[in-house]
DSSP file (Angstrom, degrees, kcal/mol; ACC not computed):
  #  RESIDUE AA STRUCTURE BP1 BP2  ACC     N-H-->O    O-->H-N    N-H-->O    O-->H-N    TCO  KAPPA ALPHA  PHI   PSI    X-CA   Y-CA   Z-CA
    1    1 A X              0   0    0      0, 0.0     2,-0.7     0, 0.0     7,-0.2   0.000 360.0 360.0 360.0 114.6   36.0   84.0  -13.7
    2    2 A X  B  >> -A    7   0A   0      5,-2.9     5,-0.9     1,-0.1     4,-0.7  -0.793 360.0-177.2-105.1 127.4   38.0   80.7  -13.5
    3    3 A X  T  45S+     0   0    0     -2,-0.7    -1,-0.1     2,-0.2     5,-0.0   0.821  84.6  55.0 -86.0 -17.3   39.2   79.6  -17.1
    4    4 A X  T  45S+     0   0    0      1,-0.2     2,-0.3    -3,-0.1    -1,-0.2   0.924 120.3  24.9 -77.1 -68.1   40.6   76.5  -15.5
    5    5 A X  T  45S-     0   0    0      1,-0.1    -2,-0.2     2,-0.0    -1,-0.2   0.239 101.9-129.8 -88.3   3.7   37.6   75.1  -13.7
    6    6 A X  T  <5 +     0   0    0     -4,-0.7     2,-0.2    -2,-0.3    -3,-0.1   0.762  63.2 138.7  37.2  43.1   35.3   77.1  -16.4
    7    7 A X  B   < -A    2   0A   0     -5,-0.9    -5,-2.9     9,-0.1     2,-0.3  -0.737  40.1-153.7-106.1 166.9   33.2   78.6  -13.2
    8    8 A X        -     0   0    0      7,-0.6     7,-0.4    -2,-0.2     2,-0.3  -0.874   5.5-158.5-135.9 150.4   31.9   82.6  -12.9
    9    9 A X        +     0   0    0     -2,-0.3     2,-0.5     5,-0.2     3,-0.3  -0.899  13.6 176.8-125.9  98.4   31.3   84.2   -9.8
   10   10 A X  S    S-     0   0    0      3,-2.4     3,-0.4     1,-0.3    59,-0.0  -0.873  80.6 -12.8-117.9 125.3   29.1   87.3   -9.2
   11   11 A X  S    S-     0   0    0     -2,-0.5    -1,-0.3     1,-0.2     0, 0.0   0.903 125.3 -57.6  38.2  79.2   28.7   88.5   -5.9
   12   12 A X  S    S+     0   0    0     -3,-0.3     2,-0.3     1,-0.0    -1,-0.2   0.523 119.5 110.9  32.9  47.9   30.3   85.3   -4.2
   13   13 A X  S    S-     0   0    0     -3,-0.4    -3,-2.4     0, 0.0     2,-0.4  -0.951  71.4-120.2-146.3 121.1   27.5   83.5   -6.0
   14   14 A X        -     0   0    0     -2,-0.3     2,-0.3    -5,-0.2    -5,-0.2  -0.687  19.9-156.2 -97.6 136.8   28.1   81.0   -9.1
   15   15 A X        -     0   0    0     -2,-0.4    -7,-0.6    -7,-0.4     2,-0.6  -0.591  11.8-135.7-106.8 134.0   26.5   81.8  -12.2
   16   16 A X        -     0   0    0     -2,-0.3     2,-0.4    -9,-0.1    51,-0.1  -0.608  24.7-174.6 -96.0 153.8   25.8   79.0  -14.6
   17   17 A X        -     0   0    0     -2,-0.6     3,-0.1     1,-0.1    -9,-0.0  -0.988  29.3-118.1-141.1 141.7   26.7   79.4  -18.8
   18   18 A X        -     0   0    0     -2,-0.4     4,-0.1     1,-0.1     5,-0.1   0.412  44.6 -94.4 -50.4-165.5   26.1   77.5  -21.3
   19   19 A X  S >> S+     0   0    0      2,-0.1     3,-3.3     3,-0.1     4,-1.9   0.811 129.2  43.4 -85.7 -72.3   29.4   76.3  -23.0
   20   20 A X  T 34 S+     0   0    0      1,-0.3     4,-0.4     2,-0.2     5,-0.2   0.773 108.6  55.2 -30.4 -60.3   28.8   79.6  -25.7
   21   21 A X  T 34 S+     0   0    0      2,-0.2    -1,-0.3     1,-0.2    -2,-0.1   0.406 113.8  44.9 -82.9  -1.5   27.9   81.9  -23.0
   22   22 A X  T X> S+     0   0    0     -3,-3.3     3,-7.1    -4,-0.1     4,-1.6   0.866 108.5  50.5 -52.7 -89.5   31.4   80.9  -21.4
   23   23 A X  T 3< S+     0   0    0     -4,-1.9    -2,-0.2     1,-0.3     4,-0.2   0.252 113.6  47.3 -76.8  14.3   33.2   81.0  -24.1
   24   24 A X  T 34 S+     0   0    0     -4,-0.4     4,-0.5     3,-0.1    -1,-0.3   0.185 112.4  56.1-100.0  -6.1   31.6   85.2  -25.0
   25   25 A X  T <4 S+     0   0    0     -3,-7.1     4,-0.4    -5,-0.2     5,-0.2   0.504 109.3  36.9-115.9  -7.1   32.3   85.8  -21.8
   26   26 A X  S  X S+     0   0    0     -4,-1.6     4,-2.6     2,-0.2    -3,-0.1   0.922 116.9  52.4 -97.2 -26.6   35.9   84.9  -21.9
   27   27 A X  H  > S+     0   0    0      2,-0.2     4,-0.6    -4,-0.2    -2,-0.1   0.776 110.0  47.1 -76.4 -30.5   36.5   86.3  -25.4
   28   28 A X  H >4 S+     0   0    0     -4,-0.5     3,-2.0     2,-0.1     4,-0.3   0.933 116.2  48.9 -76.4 -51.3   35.0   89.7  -24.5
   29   29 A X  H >4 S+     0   0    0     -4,-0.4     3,-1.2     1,-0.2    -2,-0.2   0.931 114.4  43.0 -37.7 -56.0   37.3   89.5  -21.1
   30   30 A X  H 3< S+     0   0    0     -4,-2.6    -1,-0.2     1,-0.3    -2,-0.1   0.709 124.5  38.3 -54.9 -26.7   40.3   88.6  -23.0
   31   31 A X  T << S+     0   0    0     -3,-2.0     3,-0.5    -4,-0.6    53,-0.4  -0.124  83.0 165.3-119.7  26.8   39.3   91.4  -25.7
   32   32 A X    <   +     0   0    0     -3,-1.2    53,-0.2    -4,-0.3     3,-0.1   0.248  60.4  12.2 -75.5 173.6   38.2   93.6  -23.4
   33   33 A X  S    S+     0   0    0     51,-1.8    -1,-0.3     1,-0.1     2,-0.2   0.861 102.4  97.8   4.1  86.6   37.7   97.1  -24.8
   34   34 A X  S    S-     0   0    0     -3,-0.5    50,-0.4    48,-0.2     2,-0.4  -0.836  78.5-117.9-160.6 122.4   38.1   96.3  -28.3
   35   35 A X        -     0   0    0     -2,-0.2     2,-0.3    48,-0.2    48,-0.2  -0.649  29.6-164.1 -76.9 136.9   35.1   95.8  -30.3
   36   36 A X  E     -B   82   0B   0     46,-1.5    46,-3.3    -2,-0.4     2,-0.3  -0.884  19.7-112.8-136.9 129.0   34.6   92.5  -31.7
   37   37 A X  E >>> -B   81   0B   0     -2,-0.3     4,-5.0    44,-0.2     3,-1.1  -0.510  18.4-123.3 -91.9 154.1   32.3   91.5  -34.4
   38   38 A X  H 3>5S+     0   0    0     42,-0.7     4,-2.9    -2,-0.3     5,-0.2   0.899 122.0  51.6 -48.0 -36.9   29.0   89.1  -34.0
   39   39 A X  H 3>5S+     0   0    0      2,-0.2     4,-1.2     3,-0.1    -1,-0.3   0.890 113.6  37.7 -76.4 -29.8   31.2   87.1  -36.9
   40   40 A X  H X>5S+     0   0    0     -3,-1.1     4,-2.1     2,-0.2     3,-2.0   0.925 118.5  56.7 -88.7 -58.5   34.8   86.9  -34.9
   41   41 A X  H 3X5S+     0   0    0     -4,-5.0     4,-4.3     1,-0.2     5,-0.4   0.956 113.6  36.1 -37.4 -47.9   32.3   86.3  -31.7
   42   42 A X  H 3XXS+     0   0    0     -4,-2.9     5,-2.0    -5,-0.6     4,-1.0   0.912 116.3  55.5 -64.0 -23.3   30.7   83.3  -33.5
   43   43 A X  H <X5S+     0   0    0     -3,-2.0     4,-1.0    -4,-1.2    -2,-0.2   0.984 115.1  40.5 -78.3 -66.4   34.2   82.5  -34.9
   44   44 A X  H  <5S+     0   0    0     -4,-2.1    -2,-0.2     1,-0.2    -1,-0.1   0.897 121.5  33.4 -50.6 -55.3   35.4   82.4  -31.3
   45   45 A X  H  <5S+     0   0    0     -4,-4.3    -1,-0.2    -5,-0.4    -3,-0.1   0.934 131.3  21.9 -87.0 -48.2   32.7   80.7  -29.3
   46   46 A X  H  <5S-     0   0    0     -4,-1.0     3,-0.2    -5,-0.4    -3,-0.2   0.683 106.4-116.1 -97.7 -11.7   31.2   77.9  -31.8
   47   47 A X     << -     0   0    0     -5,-2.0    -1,-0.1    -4,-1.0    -3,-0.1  -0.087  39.0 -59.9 110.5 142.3   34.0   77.5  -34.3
   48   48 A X  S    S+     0   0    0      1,-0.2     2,-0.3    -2,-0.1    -1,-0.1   0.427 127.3  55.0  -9.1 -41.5   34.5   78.2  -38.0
   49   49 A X  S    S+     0   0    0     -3,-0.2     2,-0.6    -6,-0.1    -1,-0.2  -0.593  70.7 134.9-125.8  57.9   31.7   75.8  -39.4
   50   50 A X        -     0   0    0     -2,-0.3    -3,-0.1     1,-0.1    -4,-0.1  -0.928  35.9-173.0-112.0  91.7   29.2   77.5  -37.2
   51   51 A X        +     0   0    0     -2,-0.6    -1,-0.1     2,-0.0    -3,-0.0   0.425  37.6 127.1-105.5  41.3   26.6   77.8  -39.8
   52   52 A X        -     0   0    0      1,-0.1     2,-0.5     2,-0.1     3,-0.1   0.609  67.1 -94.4 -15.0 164.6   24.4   79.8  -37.6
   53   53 A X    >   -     0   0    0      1,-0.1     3,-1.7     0, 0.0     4,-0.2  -0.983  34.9-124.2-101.6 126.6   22.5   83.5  -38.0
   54   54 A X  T >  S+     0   0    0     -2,-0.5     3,-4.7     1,-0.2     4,-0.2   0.809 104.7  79.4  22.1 -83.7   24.6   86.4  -36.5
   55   55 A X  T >> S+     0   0    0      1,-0.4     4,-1.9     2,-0.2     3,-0.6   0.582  76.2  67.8 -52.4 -31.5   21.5   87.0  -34.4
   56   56 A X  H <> S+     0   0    0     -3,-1.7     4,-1.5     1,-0.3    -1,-0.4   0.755  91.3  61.3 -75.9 -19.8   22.2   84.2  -31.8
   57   57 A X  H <> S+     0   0    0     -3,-4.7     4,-3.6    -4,-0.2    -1,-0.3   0.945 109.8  44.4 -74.4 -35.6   25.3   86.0  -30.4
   58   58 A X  H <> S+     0   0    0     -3,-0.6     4,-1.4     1,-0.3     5,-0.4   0.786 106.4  52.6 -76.6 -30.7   22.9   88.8  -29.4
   59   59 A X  H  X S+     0   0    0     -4,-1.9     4,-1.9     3,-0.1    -1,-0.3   0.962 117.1  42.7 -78.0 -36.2   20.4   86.8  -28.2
   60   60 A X  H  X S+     0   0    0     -4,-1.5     4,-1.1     2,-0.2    -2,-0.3   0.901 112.5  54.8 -49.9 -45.0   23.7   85.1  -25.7
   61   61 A X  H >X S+     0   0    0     -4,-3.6     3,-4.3     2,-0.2     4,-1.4   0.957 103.4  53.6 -50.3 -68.2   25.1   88.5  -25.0
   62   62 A X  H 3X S+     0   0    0     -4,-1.4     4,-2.0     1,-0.3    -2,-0.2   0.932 107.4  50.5 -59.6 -60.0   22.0   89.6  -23.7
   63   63 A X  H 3X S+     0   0    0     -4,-1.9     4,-1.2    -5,-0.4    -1,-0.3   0.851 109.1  51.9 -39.4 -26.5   21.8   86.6  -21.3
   64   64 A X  H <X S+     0   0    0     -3,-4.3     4,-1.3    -4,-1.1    -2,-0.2   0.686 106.3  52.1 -86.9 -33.0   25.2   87.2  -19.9
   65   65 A X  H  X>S+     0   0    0     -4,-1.4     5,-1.1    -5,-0.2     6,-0.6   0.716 115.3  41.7 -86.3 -18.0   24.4   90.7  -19.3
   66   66 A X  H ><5S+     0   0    0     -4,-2.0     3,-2.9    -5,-0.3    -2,-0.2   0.955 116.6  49.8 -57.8 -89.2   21.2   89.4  -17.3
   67   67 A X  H 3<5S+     0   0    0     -4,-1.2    -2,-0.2     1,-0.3    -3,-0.2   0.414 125.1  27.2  13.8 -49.2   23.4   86.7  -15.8
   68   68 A X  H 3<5S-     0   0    0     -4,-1.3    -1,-0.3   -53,-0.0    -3,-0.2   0.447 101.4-117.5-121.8   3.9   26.3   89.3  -14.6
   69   69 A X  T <<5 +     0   0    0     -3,-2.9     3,-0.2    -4,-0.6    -3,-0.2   0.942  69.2 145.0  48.6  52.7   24.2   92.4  -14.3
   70   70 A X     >< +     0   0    0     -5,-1.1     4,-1.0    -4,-0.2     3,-0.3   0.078  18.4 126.1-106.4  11.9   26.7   93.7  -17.3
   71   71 A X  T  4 S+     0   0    0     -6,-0.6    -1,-0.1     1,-0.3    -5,-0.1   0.800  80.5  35.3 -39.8 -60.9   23.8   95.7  -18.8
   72   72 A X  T  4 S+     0   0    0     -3,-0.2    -1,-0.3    -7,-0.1    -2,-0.1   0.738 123.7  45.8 -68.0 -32.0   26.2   99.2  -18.7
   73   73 A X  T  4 S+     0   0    0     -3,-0.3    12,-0.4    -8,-0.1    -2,-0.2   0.965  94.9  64.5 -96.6 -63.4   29.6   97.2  -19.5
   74   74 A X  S  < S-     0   0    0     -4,-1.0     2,-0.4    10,-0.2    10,-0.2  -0.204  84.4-162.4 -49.7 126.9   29.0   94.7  -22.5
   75   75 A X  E     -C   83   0B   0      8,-2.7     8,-1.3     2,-0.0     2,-0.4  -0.966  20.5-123.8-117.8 131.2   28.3   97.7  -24.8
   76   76 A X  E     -C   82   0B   0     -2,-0.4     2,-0.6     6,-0.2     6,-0.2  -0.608  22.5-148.7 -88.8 136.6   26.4   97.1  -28.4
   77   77 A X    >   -     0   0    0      4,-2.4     3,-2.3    -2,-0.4     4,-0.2  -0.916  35.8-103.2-116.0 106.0   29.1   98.6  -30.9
   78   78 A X  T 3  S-     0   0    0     -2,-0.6     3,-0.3     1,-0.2    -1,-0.0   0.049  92.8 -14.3 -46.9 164.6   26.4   99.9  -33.8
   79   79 A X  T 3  S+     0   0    0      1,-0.2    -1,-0.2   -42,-0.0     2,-0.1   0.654 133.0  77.6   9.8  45.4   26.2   97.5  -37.1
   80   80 A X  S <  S-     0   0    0     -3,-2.3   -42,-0.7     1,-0.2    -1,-0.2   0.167  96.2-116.7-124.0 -94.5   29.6   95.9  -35.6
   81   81 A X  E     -B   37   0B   0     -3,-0.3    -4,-2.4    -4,-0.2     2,-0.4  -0.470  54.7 -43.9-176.1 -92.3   28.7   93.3  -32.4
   82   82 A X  E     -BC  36  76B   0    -46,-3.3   -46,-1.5    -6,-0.2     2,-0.5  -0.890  36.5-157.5-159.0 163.7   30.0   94.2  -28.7
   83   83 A X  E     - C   0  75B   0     -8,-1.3    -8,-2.7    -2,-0.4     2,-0.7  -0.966  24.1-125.9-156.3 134.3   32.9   95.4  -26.6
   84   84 A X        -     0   0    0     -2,-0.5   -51,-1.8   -50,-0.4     2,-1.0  -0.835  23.9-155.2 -71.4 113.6   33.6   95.0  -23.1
   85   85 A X        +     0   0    0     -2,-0.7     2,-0.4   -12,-0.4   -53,-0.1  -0.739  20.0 171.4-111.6  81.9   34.1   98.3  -21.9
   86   86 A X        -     0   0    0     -2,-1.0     2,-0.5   -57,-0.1    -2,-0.0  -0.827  25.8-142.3-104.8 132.7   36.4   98.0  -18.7
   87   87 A X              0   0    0     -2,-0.4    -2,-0.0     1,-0.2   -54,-0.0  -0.917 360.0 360.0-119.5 110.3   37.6  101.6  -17.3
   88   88 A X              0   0    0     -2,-0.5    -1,-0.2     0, 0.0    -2,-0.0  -0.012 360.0 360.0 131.6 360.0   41.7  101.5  -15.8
């Protein structure tokens, strides 16, 4: 993941994101094992005066974990939101 040029690379192959699916993928990187709620996610990715449902970070996660084959690492953290689970 390059945060300057806002490209992802999976298997030497570049995956496109939305601006949102970027900017979950950089806040769970950044935050990586620490569970983060669907409200701090929305806080993070659309901004404060995101006056959105919850529900739409889940429907993004779950595209990113298609997208990066992250199925096992993005982990759904019950009635919280999601945590990157990165092991070292």
């Amino acid at each position: 993941m390059d945060l300057d040029s806002r490209e992802v690379y999976y298997h030497g192959e570049l995956v496109v994101f939305t601006p949102q699916e970027f900017a979950l993928v950089e806040a769970l990187i950044t935050n990586r094992n620490i569970a983060l709620s669907r409200e701090k996610l929305l806080e993070i990715a659309w901004g404060y005066d995101y006056g959105g449902d919850t529900r739409t970070v889940d429907v993004h996660i779950s595209g990113i974990r298609k997208k990066l084959g992250w199925e096992k690492i993005i982990k759904t953290v019950y009635k919280l939101g999601y945590r990157l689970e990165v092991k070292g």
